[in-house]
N, C-alpha and C positions, 0 to 999 in steps of 0.2 A: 815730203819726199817719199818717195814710194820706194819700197825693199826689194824692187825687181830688180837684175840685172839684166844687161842685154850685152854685145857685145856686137860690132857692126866695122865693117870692112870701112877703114878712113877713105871715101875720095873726093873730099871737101876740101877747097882750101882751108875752110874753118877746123874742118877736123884735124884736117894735118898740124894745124895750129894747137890744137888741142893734144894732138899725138908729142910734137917737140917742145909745149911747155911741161907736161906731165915727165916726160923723161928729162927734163932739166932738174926740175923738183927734185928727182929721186933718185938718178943717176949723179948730174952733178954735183946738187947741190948737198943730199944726204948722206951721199956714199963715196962723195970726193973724186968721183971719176973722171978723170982728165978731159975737159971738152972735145980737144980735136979723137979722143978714144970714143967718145959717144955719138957724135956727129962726124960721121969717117966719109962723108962724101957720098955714099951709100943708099942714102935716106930716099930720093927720087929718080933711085933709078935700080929697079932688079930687088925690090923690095916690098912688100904687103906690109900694113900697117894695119892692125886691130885696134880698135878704140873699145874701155868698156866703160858702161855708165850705170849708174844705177839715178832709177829716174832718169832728169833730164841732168842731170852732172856729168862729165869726167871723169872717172876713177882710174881709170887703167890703161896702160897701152903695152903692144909687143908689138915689135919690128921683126918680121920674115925674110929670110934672104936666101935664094934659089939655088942650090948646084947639082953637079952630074947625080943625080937619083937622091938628093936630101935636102932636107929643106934647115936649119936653124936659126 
């Protein structure tokens, strides 16, 4: 496995898939976050999804959510 990162806008079903199990791992299941709080409905619609990977794995993901002049 190669020590490169990359990071790549999800618009794969695969990726997205990649994107909601990595935040399950980490949100739910590491950090106890309450499902319906992590998966708020949100997720495909008004939303960017980063994936990152190092090599060709998984590692990371951030969900973006748009409003009047901010993004978080």
């Amino acid at each position: 496995m190669s020590g490169d990162i990359r990071v790549e806008i999800a618009r794969t079903f695969d990726q997205l898939t990649q994107v909601f199990a990595l935040r399950g791992i980490v949100y739910v299941g590491e950090q106890n976050c309450p499902f319906g709080e992590e998966f708020d409905g949100n997720d495909l619609s008004g939303a960017t999804h980063l994936l990152a990977y190092i090599g060709r794995e998984p590692v990371g993901a951030i969900r973006m959510r748009y409003f009047a002049g901010f993004a978080k």
